[in-house]
Every structure is written in C-alpha cells, then in structure tokens.
C-alpha positions in Angstrom: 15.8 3.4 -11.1 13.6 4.4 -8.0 15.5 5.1 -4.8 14.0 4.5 -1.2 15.9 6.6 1.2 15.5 6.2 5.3 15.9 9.6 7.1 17.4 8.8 10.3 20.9 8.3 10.2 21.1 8.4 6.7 19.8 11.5 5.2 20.5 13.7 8.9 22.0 12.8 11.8 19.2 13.1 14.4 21.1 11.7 17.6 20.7 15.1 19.7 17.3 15.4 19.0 16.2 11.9 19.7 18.7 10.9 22.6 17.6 14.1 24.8 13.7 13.5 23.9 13.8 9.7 25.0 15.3 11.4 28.3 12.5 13.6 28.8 10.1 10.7 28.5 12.4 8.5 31.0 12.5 11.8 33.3 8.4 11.6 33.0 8.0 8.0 33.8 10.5 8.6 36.9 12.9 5.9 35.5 16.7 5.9 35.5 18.2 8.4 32.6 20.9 6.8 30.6 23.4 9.0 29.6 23.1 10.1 25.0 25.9 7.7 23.8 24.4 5.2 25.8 20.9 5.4 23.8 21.9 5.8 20.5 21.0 2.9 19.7 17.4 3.8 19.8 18.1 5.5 16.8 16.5 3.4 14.1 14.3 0.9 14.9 10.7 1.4 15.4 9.6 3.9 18.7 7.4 1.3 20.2 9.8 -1.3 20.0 12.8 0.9 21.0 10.8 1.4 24.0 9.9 -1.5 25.0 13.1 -2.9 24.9 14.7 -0.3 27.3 11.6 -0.7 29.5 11.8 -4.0 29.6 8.3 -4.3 28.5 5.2 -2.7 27.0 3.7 -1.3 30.2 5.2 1.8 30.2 6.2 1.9 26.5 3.0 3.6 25.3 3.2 6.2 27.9 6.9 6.8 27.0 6.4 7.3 23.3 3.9 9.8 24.0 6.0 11.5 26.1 8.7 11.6 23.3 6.6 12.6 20.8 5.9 15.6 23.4 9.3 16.7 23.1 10.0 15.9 19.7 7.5 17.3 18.0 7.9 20.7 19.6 12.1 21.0 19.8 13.7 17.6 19.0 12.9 17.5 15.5 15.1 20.5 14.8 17.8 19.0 17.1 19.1 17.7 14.1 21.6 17.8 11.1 22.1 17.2 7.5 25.2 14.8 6.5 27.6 16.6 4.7 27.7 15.9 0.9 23.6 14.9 0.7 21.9 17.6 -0.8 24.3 17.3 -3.8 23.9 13.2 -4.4 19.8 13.8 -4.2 20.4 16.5 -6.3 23.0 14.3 -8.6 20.2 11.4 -8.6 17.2 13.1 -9.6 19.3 14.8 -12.3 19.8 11.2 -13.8 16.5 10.4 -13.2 16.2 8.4 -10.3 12.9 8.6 -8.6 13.4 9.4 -5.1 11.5 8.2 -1.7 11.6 8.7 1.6 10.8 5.4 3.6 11.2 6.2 7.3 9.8 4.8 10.7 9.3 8.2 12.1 6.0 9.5 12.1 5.2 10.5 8.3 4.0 14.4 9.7 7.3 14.7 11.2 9.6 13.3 8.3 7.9 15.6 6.4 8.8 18.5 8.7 12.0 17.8 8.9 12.5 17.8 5.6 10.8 20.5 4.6 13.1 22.7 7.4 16.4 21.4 5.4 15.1 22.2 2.2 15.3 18.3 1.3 11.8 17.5 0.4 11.9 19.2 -3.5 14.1 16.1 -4.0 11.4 13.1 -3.4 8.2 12.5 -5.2 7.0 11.0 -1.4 7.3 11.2 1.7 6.4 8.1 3.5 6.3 7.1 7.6 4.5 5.6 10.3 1.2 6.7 11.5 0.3 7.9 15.1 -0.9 4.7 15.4 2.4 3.4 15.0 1.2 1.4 11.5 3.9 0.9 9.1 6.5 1.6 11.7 8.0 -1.7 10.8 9.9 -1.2 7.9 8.7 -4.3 6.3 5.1 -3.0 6.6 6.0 0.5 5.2 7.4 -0.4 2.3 5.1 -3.2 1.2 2.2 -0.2 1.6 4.9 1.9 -0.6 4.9 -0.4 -3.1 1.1 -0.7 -3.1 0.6 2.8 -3.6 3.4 3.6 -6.0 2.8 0.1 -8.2 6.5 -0.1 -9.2 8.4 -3.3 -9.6 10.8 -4.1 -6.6 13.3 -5.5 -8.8 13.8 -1.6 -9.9 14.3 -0.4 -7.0 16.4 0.0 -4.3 16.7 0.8 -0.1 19.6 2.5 1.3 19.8 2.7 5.1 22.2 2.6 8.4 20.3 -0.1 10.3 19.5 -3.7 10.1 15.9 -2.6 9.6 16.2 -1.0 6.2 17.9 -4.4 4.8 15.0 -6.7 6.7 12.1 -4.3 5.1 13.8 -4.6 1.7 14.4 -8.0 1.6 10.8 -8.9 2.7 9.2 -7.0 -0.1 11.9 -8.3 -2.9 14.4 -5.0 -2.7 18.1 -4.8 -3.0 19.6 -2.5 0.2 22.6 -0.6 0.5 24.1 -0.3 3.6 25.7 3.3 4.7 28.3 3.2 7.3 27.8 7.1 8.7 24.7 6.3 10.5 24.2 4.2 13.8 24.7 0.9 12.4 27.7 -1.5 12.6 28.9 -2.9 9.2 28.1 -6.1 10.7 24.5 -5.3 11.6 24.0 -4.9 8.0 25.5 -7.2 6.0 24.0 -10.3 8.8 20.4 -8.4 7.7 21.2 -8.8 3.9 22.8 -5.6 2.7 23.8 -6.0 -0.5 26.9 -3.5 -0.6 27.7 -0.9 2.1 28.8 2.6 1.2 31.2 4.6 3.6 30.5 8.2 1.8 27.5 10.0 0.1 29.1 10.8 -2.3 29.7 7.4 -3.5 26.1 6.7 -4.0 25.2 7.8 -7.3 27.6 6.5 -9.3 26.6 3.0 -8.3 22.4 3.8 -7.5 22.9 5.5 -11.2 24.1 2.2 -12.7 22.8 -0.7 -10.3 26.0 -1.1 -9.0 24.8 -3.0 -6.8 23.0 -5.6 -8.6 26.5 -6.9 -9.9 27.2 -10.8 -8.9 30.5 -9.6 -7.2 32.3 -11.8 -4.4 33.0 -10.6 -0.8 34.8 -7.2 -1.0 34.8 -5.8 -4.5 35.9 -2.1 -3.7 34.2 0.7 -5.8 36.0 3.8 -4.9 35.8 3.4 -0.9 32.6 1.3 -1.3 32.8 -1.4 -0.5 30.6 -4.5 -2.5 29.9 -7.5 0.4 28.0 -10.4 -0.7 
C-alpha cells in the first residue's frame, strides 16, 4: 500500500504561520487586513489561487505571494504545529509497510523544512511540492508528476487530505482519498469533491490505510471506530 499524505492541515496545523504571513503581504500591498479566522480558509488551496481570490484578481496576486513567501520562509514556517497522535500513525504505517509520501501545494523546499524541524521527514521516502514557479501547485498536477516519477499503480494507492483539493487531485490521476475532519475542511467540502471515507482522528488511520479500508463497497455511513465510511 503507498500512502500520499498533504501537509497542511493534515500532518500540522499551520494556521498561525500562514494567516499572519498572508497579513504581512496584505500590509505590503496597502490593502485591508482581515482578521486570522477570517483567512483560514486560505489554508489549502494553491498560493496563487488563494490570492487571487481574495484580491479579486491576478494583478496584485504575484506581488502578494512574494511577499508571503518573504515572511514565511524566514518565520512563518515555524509558526506551526504537529497534530497530536501523528508521529505514532507514520510510525504505525511504515512499520506495516506502507510507503509513505508527502504530496503538498507548498513550496517542495519548504515542506521539506518543515518536516525536517518536526523530525517527520525519516517517515517518507519523498517529499513532493510546488515549485517557485508555482508548477504542480495544483494538486492534480503534482500528483500526476508523483506518479510519473515513482511509477506505481494508482489503484495501490491512496491520498488523505482536509480539503477539497486533495479529493479533486486524486480522483484525476485514478486515486482513492480519505478525508480528515481536523484540518480546515468541512465534511461537506470533501465528500461533494469525492472523498471516499472521512476520518475524525489520526489514530484511526492505520487500521483502515493498513487494510484498504477504504476500498470497501460500503453504503452511506458505515462507522469504523469514529470513522466514518461516506459513499
């Protein structure tokens, strides 16, 4: 079994980090400075697009992502926390044999960072993310490069993720997703996107990544544990 994980979210919780440097790069553009809750949910999707939307265009979106990643790169990286009960289920996984990834939209040289800091990145075999460029910050468009580098079937594999991003990449590229409920997605956000379970607790993970839980035909709200199995 091979196991895509995002970051954001889902592996830490990055919302001080990221809500205070999309601040500093509204403070820089001399626009209006929302308050954190009310950016969270730029937490997830792609930086450009995030942008763009709260900009209300491109014109300034550029400029504004530079400006984050002026911030971020130096502080708001480290603003940042594991989820409690993590490091034991990639632990857990790889001690079953799962083959670990990191699929994130975040730049790859900060993912890697990141992880590195927590003492997370012995876990995966790769690291992958965007590029400055912002290539493969789509999740569809990362993991179809991660499956042309790594060469393993789809149908062995699996995303797990807090936004509606994770399911869309997955199901483009022929991947099952999971759907975790502790990030800064809505349980409706992911099963409309094609989640094919969602999982309310870490440490419910393995038991059904171990066995491809998730690949059972079940009907609308199987529980597993306190998982709960949405078709």
């Amino acid at each position: 079994m091979i196991a895509l994980f995002d970051l954001d979210g889902t592996l830490t919780d990055p919302k001080a980090g990221i809500t205070r440097s999309v601040q500093y790069a509204l403070e820089r553009l001399g626009r209006p400075v929302p308050d954190a809750d009310e950016l969270t949910w730029m937490i997830g999707p792609p930086l450009i697009a995030g942008f763009t939307e709260l900009l209300g265009g491109t014109d300034d979106a550029q400029d504004a992502v530079r400006f984050y990643r002026e911030r971020y790169g130096d502080v708001g990286l480290f603003e940042n926390e594991v989820y409690s009960g993590i490091p034991a289920l990639l632990r857990d996984l790889r001690e079953k044999d799962v083959r670990l990834y990191v699929a994130t939209s975040k730049l790859q040289v900060f993912a890697r960072r990141i992880l590195d800091h927590f003492g997370l990145s012995r876990f995966f075999v790769e690291i992958y993310g965007s590029e400055p460029d912002n290539r493969n910050a789509d999740k569809r468009d990362l993991i179809r490069h991660i499956l042309d580098e790594e060469r393993f079937d789809p149908a062995s594999a699996v995303m797990i993720g807090d936004r509606k991003h994770d399911a869309i990449g997955a199901k483009a590229n022929g991947i099952t997703s999971i759907g975790v409920t502790w990030g800064y997605g809505s349980r409706q956000e992911l099963l409309e996107a094609g989640a094919a379970c969602l999982v309310d607790e870490p440490g419910d993970l393995e038991e059904i990544i171990a066995r491809g839980a998730f690949l059972e035909d079940t009907r609308p709200t199987s529980p597993i544990g306190k998982t709960s199995i949405s078709r």
